[in-house]
C-alpha positions in Angstrom: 12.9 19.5 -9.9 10.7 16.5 -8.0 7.0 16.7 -9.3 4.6 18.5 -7.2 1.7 16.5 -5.3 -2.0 17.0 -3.8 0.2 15.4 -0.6 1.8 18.7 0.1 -0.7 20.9 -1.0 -1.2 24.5 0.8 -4.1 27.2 1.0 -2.6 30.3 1.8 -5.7 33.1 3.0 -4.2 36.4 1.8 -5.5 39.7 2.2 -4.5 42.2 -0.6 -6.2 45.6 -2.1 -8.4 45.0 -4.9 -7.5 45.6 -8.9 -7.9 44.2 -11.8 -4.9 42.1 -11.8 -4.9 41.3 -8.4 -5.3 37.4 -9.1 -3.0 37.4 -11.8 -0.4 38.5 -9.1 -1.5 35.8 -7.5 -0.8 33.5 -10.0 1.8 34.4 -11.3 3.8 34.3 -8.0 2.5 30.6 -7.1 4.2 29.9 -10.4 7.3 31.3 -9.9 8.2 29.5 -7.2 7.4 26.6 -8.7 3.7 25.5 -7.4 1.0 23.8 -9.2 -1.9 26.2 -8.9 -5.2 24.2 -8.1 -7.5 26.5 -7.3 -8.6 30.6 -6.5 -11.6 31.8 -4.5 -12.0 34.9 -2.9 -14.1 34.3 0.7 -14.2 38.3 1.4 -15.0 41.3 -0.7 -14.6 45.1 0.5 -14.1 48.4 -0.5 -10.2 48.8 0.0 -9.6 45.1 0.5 -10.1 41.6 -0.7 -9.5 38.3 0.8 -8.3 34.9 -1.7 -7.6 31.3 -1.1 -4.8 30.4 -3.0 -4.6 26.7 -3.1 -1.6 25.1 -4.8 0.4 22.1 -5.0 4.6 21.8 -3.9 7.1 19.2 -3.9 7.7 19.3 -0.2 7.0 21.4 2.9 10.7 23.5 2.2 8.4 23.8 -1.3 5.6 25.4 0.0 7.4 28.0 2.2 9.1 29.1 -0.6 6.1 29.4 -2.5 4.0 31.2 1.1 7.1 33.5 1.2 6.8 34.1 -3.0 3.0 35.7 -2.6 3.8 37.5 0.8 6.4 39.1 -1.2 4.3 41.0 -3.7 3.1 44.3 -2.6 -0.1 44.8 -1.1 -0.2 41.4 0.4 -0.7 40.0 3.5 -0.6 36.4 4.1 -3.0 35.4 7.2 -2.7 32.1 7.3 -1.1 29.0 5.7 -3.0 25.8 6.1 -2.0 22.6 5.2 -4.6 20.6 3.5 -2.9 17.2 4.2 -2.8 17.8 8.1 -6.8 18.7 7.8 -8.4 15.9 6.2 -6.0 13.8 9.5 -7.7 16.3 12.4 -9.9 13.8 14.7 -9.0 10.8 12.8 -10.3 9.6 9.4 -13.0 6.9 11.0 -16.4 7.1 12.7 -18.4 4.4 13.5 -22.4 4.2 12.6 -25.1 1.5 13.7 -26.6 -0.5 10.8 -29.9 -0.2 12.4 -32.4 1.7 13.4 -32.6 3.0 16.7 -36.0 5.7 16.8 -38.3 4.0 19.6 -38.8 1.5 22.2 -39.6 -1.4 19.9 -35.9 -0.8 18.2 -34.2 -0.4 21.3 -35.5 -3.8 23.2 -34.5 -5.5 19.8 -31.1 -4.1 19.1 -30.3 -3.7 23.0 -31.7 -5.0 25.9 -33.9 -7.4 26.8 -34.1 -8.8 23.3 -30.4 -9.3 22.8 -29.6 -11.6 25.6 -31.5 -14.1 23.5 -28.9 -14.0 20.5 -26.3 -13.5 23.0 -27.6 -17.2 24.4 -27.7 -18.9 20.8 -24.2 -17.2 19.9 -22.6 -19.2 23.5 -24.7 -22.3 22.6 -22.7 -22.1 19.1 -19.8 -19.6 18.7 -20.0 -20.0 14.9 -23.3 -18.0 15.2 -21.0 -15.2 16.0 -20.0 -14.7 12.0 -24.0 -14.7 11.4 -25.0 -12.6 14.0 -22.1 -9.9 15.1 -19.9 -7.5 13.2 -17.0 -11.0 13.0 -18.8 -11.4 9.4 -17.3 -8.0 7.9 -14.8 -7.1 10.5 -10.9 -7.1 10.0 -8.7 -5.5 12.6 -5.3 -4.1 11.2 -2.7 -4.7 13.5 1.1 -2.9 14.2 3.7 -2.2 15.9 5.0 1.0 14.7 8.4 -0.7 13.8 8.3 -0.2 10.2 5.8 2.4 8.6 6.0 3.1 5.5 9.9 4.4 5.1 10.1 5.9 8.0 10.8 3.1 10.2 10.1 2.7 14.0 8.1 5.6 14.6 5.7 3.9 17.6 2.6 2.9 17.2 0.9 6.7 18.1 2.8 7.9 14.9 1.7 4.9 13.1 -2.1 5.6 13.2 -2.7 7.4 10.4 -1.9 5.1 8.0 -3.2 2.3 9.5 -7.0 4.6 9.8 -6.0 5.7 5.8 -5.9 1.1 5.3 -9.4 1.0 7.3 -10.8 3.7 5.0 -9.5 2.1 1.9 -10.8 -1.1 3.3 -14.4 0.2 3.7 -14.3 2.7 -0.4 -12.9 -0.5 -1.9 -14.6 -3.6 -0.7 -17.3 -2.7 1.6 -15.2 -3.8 4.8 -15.0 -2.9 8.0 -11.6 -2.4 9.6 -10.1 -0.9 12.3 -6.6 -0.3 13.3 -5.2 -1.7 16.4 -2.3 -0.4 17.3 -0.2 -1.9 20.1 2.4 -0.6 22.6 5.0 -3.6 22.6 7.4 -4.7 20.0 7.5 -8.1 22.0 6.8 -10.8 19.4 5.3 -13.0 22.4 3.4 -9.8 23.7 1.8 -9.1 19.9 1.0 -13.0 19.3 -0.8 -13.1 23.0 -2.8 -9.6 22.5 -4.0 -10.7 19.1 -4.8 -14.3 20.4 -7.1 -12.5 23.1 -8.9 -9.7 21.0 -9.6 -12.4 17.4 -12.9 -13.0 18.8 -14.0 -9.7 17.4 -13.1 -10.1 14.4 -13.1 -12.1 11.1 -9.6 -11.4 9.9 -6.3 -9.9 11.0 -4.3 -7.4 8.5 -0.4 -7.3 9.8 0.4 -4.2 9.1 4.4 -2.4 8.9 6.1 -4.4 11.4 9.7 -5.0 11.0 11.6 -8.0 9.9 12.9 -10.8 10.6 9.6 -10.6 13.3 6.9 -10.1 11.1 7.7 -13.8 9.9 7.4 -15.3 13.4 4.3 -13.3 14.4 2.9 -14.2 11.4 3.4 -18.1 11.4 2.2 -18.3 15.3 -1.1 -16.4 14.4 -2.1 -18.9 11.9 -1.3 -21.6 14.3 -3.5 -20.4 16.9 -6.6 -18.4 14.7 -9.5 -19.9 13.1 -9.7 -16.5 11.3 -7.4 -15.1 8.0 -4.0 -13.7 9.2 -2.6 -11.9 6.1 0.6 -9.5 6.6 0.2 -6.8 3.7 3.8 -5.7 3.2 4.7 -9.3 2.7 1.7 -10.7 0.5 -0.2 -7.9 -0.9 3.1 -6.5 -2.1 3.6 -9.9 -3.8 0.6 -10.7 -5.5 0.4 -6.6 -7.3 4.1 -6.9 -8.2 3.0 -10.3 -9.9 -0.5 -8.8 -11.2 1.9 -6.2 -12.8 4.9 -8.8 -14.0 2.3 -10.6 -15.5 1.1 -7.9 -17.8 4.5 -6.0 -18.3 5.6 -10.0 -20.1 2.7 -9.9 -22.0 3.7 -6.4 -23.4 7.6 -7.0 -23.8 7.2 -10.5 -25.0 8.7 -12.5 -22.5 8.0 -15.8 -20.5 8.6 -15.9 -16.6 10.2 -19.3 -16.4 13.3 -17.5 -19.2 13.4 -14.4 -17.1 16.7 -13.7 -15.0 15.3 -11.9 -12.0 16.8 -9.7 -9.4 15.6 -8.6 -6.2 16.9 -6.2 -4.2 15.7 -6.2 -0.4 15.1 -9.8 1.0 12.9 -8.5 4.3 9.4 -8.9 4.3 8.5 -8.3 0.8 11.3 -9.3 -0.8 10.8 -12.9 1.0 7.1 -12.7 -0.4 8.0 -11.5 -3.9 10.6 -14.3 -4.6 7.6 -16.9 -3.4 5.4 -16.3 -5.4 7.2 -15.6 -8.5 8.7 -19.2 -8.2 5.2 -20.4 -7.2 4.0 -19.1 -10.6 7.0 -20.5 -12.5 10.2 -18.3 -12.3 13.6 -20.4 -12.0 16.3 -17.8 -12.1 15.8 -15.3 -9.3 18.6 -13.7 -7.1 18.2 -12.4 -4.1 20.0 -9.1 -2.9 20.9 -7.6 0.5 23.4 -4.5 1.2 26.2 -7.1 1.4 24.9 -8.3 -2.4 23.7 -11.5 -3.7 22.7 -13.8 -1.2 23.9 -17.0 -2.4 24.0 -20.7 -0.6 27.1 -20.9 2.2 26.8 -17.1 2.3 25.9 -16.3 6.2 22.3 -14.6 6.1 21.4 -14.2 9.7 18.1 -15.8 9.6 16.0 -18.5 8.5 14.2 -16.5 6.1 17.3 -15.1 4.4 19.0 -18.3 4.6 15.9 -20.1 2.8 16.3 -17.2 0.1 20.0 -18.6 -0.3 19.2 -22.5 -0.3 16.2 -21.8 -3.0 17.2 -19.0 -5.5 20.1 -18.0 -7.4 20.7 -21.5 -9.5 24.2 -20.0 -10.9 25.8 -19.0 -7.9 26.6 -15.9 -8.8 28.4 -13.3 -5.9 28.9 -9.8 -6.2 27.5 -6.3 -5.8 23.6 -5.6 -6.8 25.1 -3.4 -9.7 27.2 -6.5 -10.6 24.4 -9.1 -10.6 22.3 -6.8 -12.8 24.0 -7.2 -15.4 22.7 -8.5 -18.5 18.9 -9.3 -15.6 15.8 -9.1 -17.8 13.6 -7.9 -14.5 14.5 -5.7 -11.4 12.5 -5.0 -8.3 13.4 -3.2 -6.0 11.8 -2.9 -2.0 14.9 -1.6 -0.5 16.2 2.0 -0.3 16.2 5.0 -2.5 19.0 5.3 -5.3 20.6 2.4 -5.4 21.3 2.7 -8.8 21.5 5.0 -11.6 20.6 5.1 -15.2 23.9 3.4 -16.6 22.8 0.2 -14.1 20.3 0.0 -16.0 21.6 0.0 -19.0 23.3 -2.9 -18.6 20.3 -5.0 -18.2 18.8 -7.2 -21.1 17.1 -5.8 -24.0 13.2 -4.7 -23.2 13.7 -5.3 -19.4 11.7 -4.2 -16.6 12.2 -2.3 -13.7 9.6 -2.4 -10.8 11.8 0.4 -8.3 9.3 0.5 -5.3 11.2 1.8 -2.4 8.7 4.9 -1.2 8.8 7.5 -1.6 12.1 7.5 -3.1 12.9 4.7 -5.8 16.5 2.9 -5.6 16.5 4.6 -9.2 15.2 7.3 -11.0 12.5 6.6 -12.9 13.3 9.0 -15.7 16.7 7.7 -16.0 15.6 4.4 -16.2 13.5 4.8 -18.7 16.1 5.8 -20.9 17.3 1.6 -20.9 14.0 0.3 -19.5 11.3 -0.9 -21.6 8.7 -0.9 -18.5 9.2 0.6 -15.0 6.9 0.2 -12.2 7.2 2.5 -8.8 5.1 2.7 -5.5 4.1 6.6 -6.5 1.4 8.0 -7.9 2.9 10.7 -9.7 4.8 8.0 -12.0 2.9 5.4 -14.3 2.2 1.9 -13.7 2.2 2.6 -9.5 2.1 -0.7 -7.6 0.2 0.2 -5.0 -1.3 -2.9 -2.6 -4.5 -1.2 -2.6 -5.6 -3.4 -5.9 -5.1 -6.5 -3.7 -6.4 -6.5 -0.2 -9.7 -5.0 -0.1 -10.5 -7.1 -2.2 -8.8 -10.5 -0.9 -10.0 -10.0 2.5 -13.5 -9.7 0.7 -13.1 -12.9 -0.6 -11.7 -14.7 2.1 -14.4 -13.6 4.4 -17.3 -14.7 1.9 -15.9 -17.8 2.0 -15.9 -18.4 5.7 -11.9 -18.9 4.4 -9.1 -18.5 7.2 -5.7 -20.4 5.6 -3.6 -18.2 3.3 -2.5 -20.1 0.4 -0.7 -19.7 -2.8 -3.6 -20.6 -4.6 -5.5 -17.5 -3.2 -2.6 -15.0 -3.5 -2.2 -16.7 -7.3 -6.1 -15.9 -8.1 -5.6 -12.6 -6.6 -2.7 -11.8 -8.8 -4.0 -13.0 -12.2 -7.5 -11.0 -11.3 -5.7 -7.6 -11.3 -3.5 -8.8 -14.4 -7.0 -9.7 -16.6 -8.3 -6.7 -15.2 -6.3 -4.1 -17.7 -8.1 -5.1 -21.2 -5.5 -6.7 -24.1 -6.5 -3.5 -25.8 -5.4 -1.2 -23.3 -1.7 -2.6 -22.6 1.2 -0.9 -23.1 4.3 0.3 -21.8 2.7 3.3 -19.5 0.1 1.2 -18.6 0.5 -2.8 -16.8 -1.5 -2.4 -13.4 -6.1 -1.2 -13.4 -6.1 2.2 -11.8 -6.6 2.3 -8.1 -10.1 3.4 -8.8 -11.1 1.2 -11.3 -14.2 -0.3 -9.7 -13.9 -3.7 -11.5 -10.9 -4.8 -9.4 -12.0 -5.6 -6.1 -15.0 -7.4 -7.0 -12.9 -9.6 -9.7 -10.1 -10.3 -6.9 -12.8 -11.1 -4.7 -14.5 -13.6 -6.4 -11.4 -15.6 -7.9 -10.4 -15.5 -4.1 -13.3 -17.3 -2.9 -13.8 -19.9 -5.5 -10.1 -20.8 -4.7 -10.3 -20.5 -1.0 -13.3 -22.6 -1.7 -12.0 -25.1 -4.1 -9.3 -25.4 -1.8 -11.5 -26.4 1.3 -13.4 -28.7 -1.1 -10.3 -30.9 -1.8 -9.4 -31.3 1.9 
């Protein structure tokens, strides 16, 4: 059975008479059904009655009606109402917005507000670089979609798409003391997205791209940074790519291994796939291979694209064909940012000694973790309920920090590099091991470190120009 998770968890309010036992029953039933009992509190007391909140953890919503219809069942008990705790942290959004100053009298107001304003408004249009001094650009990154690709559950619309992207502002502002805010646009035009971002980037002081689909991501991508003075960084591409390094880096360092030996292969050549196979060859790796649900993409194989076909003219060095389970064979590294089971425990088996899987489809791998861990010396996944989770909230807080503090606004491979080897130094020598390649989440060392190895290479990079 799948592992439960705080992201289905349930409070069922029952009513039931009181007895000794009565929250034994209680518990008892929430564990037959399978549920991870978190807490117990009874709100009401009375003669003949009382009134509990059982909260408890399930695998999925089918999950948590068993486990509602497993405590109505016992005798006695009434359940009034089932609420789930994930849909109310989301009711009237996740994001406010508060002034940074005070506003308590007449003297404040004429400062912050009118007439004393229109005098910085005057020095900001005699110098619109004032603007990063003076207004909200200096801290303010606006996270941009489509809806076309959200997480795995693909083109939902960008109404559908707003609670992640307010769960990325909020991760933004805990992490790295940013201010973001999504922006959420009602066209899947590429020339309609490049235009409306073009119009709005005086606002702000950085652009997050945020779950739109390939092969268009690339395009709107590219013509941002043609046309903005400001960073344009697309997350599923490049923060993907610089934690999947962070956590290659580390996972070597445990099984021994040196990047420019490693046979790589990389199923899903979208977005991330693209951004993975980059970087790895920008940090030394020679033998990658690409794969797409046709296989290995290989040169004179038709790709469709310009992306894919660059894939095929600069990776896979032996030319080798075949199916994904095929070109695994005898691979000392597999990632994975496709689809879910792809491949089963035997695939891996027929990897290298002490290889390394990173399966990162969400929320279901292309492989089991458990089974691969039978072959597998390391394996990575995007979930939280599984060691060494590559999650891209290590990187961009943190970049975006650094790239605003340095005034930065071109995305290079030297700052995605510095990003990467941050998080990697960020996990002690001492504390490496097989369970354990990528900081947690919360480790409050990481965005400051990524930040400031991003600006002194956004900055040495600016220097040498």
């Amino acid at each position: 059975m799948a592992s439960t998770s705080p992201g289905y968890s349930v409070t069922l309010r029952v009513e039931m008479p009181p007895s000794v036992g009565a929250t034994s029953q209680l518990t008892a039933a929430v564990a037959s059904a399978g549920g991870s009992l978190t807490a117990l509190d009874v709100v009401e007391s009375h003669p003949g009655r009382i009134v509990v909140d059982v909260t408890c953890d399930a695998t999925d919503v089918e999950h948590s009606e068993r486990i509602t219809q497993a405590v109505g069942g016992l005798p006695g008990v009434e359940v009034r109402k089932v609420s789930d705790r994930t849909f109310l942290i989301h009711l009237g959004g996740k994001l406010e917005v508060n002034p940074t100053v005070s506003l308590k009298n007449r003297d404040d107001l004429s400062r912050a507000y009118t007439p004393g304003v229109a005098r910085v408004c005057m020095a900001i249009a005699e110098n619109k670089a004032d603007a990063r001094r003076l207004t909200i650009k200096r801290n303010t990154v606006a996270i941009v979609t489509d809806g076309s690709a959200v997480l795995g559950l693909g083109n939902i619309g960008p109404e559908a798409a707003m609670p992640v992207m307010e769960g990325k502002a909020a991760l933004f502002k805990r992490f790295a003391g940013v201010d973001a805010w999504p922006v959420c646009l009602d066209t899947q035009d590429v020339d309609e997205i490049v235009r409306t971002v073009q119009i709005i980037a005086p606002t702000y002081g950085g652009i997050n791209l945020e779950d739109i689909s390939a092969p268009r991501c690339f395009e709107v991508e590219a013509r941002l940074r043609e046309l903005l003075d400001i960073p344009v960084f697309h997350d599923d591409q490049h923060g993907t790519a610089v934690v999947v390094l962070a956590a290659l880096t580390n996972a070597l360092r445990v099984v021994d291994k040196n990047l420019a030996d490693l046979r790589i292969v990389v199923a899903g050549v979208g977005a991330a796939g693209h951004a993975i196979i980059r970087l790895l060859m920008a940090q030394g790796a020679t033998d990658i291979v690409g794969c797409d649900r046709k296989g290995a993409v290989y040169a004179g194989r038709a790709t469709g694209d310009e992306f894919r076909k660059w894939i095929a003219d600069n990776t896979n060095p032996r030319g080798l064909t075949g199916t994904l389970q095929e070109v695994l064979v005898g691979a000392d590294v597999f990632i994975g940012v496709s689809a879910p089971n792809l491949l089963t425990g035997d695939d891996i088996a027929t990897m290298a000694p002490r290889a390394c899987v990173f399966a990162l489809a969400n929320p279901d791998p292309e492989v089991d973790p458990v089974q691969a861990g039978l072959h597998a010396a390391i394996v990575a996944t995007g979930r939280s309920d599984f060691p060494n989770q590559i999650n891209n909230v290590l990187a961009f807080p943190g970049y975006f920090r650094g790239m605003l503090d340095a005034g930065a606004h071109e995305i290079t491979q030297a700052t995605l590099l510095a990003a990467a080897n941050a998080i990697a130094n960020a996990v002690a020598p001492e504390e490496l091991n097989e369970s354990y390649i990528v900081p947690s989440v919360f480790d409050p060392k990481v965005a400051p470190a990524v930040a400031a190895a991003v600006r002194e290479a956004a900055t040495s990079s600016s220097s040498r120009r």
